[in-house]
N, C-alpha and C positions, 0 to 999 in steps of 0.2 A: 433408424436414421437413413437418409436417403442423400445421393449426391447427382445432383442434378448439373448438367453439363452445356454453358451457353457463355455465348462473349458479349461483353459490353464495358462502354466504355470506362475509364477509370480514371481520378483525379491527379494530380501531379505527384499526389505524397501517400504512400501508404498508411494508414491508421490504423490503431487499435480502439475502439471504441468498448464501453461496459455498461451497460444498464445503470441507473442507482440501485434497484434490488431486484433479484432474483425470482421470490417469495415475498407475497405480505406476511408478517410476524410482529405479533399485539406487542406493547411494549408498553408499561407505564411512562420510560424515562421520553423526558423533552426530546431529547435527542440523543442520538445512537447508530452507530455503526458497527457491521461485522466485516472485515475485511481478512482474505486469504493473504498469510504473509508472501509464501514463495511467489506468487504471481500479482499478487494488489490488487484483484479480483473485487470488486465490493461484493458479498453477499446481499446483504439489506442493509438498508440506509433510511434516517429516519432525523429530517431538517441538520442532515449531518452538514450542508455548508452553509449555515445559518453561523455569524460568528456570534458567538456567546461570551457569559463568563465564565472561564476555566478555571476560576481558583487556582489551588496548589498541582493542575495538571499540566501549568504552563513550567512547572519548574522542570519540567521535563527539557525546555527551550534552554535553559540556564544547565541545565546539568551534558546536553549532548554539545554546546559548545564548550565546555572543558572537556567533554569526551576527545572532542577533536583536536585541541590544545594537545592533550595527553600524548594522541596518536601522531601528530606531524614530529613532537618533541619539544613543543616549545614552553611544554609546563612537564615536569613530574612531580607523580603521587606525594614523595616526599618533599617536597616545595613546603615552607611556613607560607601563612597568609595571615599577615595584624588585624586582629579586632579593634574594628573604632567605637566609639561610643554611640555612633549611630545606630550600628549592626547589634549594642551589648542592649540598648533601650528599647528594638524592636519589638512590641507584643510582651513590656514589659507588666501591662495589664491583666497578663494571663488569660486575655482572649487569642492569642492568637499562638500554631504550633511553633515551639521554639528547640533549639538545639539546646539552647542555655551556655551561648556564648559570654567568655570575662573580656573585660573591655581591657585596654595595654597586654593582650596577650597574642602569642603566634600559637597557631594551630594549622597540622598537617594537610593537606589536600585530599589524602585519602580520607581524612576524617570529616572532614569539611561535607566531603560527600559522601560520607555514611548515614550526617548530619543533616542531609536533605532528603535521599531517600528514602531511608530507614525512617528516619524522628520526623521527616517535614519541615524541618528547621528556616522561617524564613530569615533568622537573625543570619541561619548560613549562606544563604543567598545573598544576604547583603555584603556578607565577606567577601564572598567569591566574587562579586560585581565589584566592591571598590579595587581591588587588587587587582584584576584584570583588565581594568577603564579607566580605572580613575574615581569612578562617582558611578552610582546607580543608575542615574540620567547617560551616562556615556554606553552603560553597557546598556542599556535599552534599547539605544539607537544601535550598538551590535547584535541586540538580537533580532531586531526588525531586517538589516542590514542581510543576517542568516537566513529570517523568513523568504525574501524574496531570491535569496541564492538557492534554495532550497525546496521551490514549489511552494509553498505555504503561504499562497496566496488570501487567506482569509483570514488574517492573523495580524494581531497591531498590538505591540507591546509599550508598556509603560513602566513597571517596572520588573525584578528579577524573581518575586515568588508566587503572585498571584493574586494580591489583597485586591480587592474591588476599586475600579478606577472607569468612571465611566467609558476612556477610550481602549479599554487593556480586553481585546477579545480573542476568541479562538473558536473553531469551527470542528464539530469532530472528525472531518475527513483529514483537518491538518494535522491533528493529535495524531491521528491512527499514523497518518505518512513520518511525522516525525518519531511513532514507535518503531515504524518497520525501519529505520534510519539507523535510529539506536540498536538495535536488533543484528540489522547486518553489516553494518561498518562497527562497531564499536563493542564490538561481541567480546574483547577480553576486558572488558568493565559490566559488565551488563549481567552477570552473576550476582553480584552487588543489591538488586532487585528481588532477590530472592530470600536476602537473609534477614532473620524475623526478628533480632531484636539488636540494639546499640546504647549502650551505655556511654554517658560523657559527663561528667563531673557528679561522679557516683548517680547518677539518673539515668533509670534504663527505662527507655521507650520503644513499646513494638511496633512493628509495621503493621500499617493501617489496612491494607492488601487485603478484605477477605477474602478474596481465587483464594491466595494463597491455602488456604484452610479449606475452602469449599469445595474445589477444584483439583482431583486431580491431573499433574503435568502444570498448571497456571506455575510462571515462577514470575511475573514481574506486571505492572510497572508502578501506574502514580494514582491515591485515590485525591480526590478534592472534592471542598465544602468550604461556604457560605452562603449567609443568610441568602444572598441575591441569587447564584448558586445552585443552591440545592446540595444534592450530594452525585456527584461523579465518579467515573474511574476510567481511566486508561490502564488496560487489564491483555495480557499475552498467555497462552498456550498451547504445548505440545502433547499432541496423542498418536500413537503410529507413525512418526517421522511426516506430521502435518502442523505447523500451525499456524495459529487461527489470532488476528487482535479486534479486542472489542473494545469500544469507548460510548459511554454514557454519560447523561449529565441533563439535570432536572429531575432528581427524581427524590422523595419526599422524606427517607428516612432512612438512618443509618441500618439497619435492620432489614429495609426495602432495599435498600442497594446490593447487601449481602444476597441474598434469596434471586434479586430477580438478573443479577449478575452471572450467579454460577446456571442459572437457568437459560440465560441467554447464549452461553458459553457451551452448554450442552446442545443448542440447537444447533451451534456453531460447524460440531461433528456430525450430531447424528442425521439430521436432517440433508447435508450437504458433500456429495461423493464428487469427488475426481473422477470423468472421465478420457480415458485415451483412446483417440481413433487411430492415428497413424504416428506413427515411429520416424523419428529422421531418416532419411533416405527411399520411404515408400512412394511409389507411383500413386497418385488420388485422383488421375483424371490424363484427360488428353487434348491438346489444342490443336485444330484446324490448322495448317501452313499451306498461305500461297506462294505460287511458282515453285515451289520447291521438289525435292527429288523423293522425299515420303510425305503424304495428303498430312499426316497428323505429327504433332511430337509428344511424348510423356510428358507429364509434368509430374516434378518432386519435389515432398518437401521435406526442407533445410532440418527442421527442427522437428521436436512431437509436436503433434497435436493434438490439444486437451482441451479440458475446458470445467469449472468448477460448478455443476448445477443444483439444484433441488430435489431431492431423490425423485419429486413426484412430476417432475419434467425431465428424464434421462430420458421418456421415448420418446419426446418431443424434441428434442434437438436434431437439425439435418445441417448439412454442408451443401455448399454450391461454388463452382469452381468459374470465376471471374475471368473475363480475358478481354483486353481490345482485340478482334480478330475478325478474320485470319489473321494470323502472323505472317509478317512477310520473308520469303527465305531469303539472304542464309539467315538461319539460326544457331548462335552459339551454343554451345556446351554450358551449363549456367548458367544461362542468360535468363532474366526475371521474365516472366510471361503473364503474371497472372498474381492470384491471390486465393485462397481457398475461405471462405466466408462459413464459420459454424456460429451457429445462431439457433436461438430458443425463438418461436415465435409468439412474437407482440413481446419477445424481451432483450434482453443480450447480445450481446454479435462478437466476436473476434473474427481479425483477417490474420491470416498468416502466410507470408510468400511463396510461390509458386515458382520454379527454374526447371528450366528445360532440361530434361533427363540424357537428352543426347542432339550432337548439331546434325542439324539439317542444311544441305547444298543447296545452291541454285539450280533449279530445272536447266539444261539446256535451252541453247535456241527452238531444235525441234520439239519439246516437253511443253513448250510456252508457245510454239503453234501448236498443240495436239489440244495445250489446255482451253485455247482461245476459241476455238472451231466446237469442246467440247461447251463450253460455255455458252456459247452462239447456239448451238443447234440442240442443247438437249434441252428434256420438258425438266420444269421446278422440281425438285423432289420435298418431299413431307420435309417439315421439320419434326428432331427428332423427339419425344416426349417421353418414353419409357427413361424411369429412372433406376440406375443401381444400386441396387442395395449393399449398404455397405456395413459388416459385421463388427 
């Protein structure tokens, strides 16, 4: 890795920008993403913001706004919610997964959402939609309402569990953002996803989950299917205090989803290391100061810096330390200067801030004639080109 040291100018707002992948990695499904939880990192991405039909991984939408309900307080677990006879007729055909809601009855919220979960239940999604809106139609428009409070900008819901509607799509970068959502705001429900089977009026149904089974560390989240479809899953795992969400969808068989799920999930780790350059508070570089009473200032940064790559691109990654410059003194203590730019090339990039290590004065009057006169009469010097190497 090398850190190459030069100013140039910079735009009004600092970014973080990310590749969509990494690595190419063959993939049956339609579409698919690896995404690093702690950081949102995309690994590989594969027509992930194409919106599609998400089936039953949109019930993911319906299940983290009662997460949220839960968590402000404005619903608890123990709440009743009435079955209508809408919710008790749903997929009374036996095509479609059901909790095996009875219609004139109240059932618990925790159950409700065991019921979705766990069994897939869309009779339960229709519970929790009228009870919470009024009507399936009302809670639709709240969950569209979440999408756009939420980033989930490729996402149009119609109604609460996923049945095919030519306007009801979902994109896999929104699934993944709304798992990592789940994930870490809503972590004292989110166990829930883990547990393999639920019984409700003497019928016990397992979770659909193969991670669960194939995978170990996967504990969550939602698999879906339909004809139009395919087979999907929005799929979570920990290995070594890392994890890793994967979402698929188009992909040709129950059997094919299992196999090339836990497969993908394994590329997830083994192919893709955390690197750390610098530790919060390290010196990475040094900026030019004019007028000032030292030529140069430190630059440090705030935070580590890291970056999630592909094993077979770790000696490919270098930093470059950004600046408009010279800076002009004074310089504060703090004061942003800059941005340290690590980047894979022809992929990747993150910026991370750059602050002045220490303030710098104002040159004096006489420093700023010595500087002027030095300016005037000395020859050009090289600019500099050796790069440091940084371990």
């Amino acid at each position: 890795m090398q850190l190459l040291k030069y100013g140039a100018a910079l735009g009004a707002a600092w970014l973080v920008s990310l590749s969509a992948a990494f690595a190419q990695i063959a993939t049956d499904a339609e579409y698919a993403i690896l995404m690093d939880y702690r950081t949102g990192a995309t690994l590989f991405a594969k027509n992930a913001r194409a919106p599609t039909v998400p089936a039953s991984m949109s019930k993911l939408m319906t299940v983290a706004i009662v997460f949220e309900k839960l968590k402000d307080g404005s619903l608890k677990l123990t709440d009743e919610f009435d079955v209508s006879e809408k919710a008790w007729r749903q997929g009374a055909d036996g095509t479609e997964s059901k909790m095996w809601v009875r219609v004139d009855t109240k059932i618990p919220l925790e159950d409700l959402l065991r019921g979705i979960i766990v069994q897939s239940g869309n009779d339960a999604c229709i519970v929790i939609a009228e009870n919470i809106s009024g009507s399936e139609e009302a809670f639709a428009e709240l969950m569209n309402a979440k999408a756009r409070e939420w980033g989930l900008n490729d996402s149009t819901f119609v109604n609460s569990h996923g049945m095919p509607h030519p306007d009801h799509k979902m994109s896999m970068r929104d699934i993944a953002l709304l798992a990592r959502k789940i994930i870490s705001e809503y972590g004292d429900y989110y166990s829930i996803f883990s547990e393999r089977v639920f019984t409700w009026e003497r019928i016990r149904q397992e979770n659909r989950n193969p991670l669960l089974d194939t995978f170990q560390g996967a504990d969550g989240l939602k698999t879906g299917h339909t004809q139009e479809s395919g087979y999907g899953l929005a799929g979570s795992a920990v290995r070594n205090g890392e994890r890793r969400i994967l979402i698929v969808n188009g992909i040709e068989s129950e059997r094919q989803r299992a196999t090339e799920t836990a497969r993908l999930m394994r590329i997830a780790f083994d192919d893709f290391a955390t690197k750390v350059f610098y530790q919060p508070g390290d010196i990475v570089g040094e900026a030019q100061v004019f007028k000032g009473k030292q030529k140069t200032v430190p630059l440090i940064a705030a935070d580590e810096v890291s970056m999630i790559v592909h094993r077979s691109t770790l000696n490919d990654v270098k930093a470059t330390v950004i600046y408009r410059g010279p800076v002009a003194a004074p310089v504060r203590e703090n004061q942003q200067i800059g941005v340290l730019r690590v980047e894979v090339e022809n992929g990747p990039f993150k910026e991370y801030p750059l602050y002045a290590g220490r303030g710098v004065g104002e040159a004096g009057v006489f420093g700023k004639i010595a500087l002027a006169a030095k300016t005037l009469l000395a020859k050009p010097e090289p600019v500099e080109t050796d790069a440091e190497t940084v371990q």
